[in-house]
Structures are given as structure tokens and as C-alpha cells.
C-alpha positions in Angstrom: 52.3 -81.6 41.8 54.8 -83.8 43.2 56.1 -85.3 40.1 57.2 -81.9 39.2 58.5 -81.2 42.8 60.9 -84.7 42.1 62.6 -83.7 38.7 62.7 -80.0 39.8 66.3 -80.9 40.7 67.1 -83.1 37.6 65.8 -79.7 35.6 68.0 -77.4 37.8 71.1 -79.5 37.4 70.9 -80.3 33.3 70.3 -76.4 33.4 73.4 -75.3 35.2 75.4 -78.2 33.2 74.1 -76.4 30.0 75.0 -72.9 31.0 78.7 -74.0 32.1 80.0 -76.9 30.1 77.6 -77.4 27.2 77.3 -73.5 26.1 80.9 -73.0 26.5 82.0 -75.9 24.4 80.0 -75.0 21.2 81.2 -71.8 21.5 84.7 -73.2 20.9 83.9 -75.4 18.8 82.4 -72.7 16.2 85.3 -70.6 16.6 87.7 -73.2 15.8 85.5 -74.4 12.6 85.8 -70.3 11.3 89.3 -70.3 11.7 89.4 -73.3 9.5 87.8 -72.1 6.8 89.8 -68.9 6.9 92.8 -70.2 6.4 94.7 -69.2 3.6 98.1 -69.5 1.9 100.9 -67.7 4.1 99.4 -68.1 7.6 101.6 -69.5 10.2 99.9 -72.1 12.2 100.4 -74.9 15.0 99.3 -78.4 15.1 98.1 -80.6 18.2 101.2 -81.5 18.5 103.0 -79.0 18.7 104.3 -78.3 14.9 104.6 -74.9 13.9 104.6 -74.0 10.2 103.9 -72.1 7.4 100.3 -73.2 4.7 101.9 -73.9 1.2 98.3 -75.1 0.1 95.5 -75.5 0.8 93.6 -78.7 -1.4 90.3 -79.7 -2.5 90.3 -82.6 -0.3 90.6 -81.1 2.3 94.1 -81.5 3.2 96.7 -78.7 3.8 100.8 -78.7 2.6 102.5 -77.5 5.7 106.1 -76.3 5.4 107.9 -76.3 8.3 111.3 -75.9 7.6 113.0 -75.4 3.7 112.3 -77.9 1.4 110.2 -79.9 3.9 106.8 -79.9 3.5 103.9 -81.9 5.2 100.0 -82.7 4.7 98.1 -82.5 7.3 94.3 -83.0 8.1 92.4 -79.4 9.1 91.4 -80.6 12.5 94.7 -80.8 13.6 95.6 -77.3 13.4 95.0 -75.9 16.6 95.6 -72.1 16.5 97.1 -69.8 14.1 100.7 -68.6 15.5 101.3 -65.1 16.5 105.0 -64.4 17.0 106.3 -62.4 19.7 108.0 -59.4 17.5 104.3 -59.0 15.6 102.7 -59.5 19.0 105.1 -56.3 20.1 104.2 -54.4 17.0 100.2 -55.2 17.1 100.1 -53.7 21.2 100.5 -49.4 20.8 102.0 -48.3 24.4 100.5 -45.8 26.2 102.7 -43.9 28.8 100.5 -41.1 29.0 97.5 -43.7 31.8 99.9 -43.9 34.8 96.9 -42.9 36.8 94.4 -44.8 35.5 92.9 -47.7 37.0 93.9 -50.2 34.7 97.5 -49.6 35.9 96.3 -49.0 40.0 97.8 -52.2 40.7 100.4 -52.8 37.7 103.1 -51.5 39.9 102.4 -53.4 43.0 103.1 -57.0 40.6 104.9 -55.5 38.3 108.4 -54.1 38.0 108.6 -50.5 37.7 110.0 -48.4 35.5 113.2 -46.6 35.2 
């Protein structure tokens, strides 16, 4: 009964570690991998370090023709791209405002941090 009482702890702590590093990062991880494979030709995407460009094509070998300015293209490896860029305009469009909630609670406290309106 005391062995148990001795790697209670060690139990406990790999169990909290699980639920708030381990979980978390394979979450990631599996989005990242679907967003790879849904790629396609057109999408706008960034790199790690810090490119931002257009997919031209997308090859067998798993490498990816990046243009990222006219008449200059780039390969690239898939695990370099680190998100799919949204611009701000589309960003804009994609968001529908509401002016009819003033009085709801999501905006309770938009007007104490936020500028108000004229």
C-alpha cells in the first residue's frame, strides 16, 4: 500500500503534464498536418520565416512552387508553411457588422476599451 502511496505523485504530475502540454501539442500538430494536405493551387500562404506568397504547384514529391513576387517563384518543403494568409480587406469582408446588439453583453464592456462611436 505504500508503494502506491510513493508514485501517487509521479502519477498525478505525468497526468497534469498530459492534460496541459502533451494534449495541446498534438492537437496542433494535427491541425497543422490537415492544412497541409489541403492545400491547393491559389492559396496564399506564409512560411516560418516569414515569406508570404501565392502556391503555383503543388508536386508529387512533395515540394510546393511558391510565387512570391512576378516571375519569381520558389520551392519550398510543406513543413515550412506555417499558416495560410488571410488579408485584412477579406478579413473585413468575411466579419458581417451588427449595429442592431448595443445592449448585449458581448458589447457590455466594448465601450469602456474601446473607442466609441460617432
Amino acid at each position: 500500500m505504500e508503494q502506491i502511496g510513493a508514485f501517487l505523485p509521479l502519477i498525478l504530475i505525468f497526468g497534469v503534464f498530459y492534460i496541459l502540454l502533451i494534449r495541446p501539442q498534438q492537437r496542433k500538430v494535427k491541425q497543422h498536418r490537415e492544412m497541409i494536405n489541403n492545400l491547393r493551387r491559389g492559396d496564399k500562404i506564409i512560411t516560418s520565416g516569414g515569406i508570404i506568397g501565392t502556391i503555383n504547384k503543388v508536386n508529387d514529391n512533395k515540394e510546393i512552387l511558391l510565387q512570391i513576387s512576378e516571375n519569381v517563384e520558389i520551392k519550398i518543403a510543406p513543413g515550412m508553411i506555417t499558416d495560410i494568409y488571410i488579408s485584412s480587406e477579406k478579413s473585413k469582408e468575411a466579419k458581417p457588422t451588427n449595429n442592431d446588439s448595443k445592449g448585449s453583453k458581448s458589447n457590455l464592456f466594448s465601450g469602456l476599451f474601446n473607442k466609441k462611436e460617432k
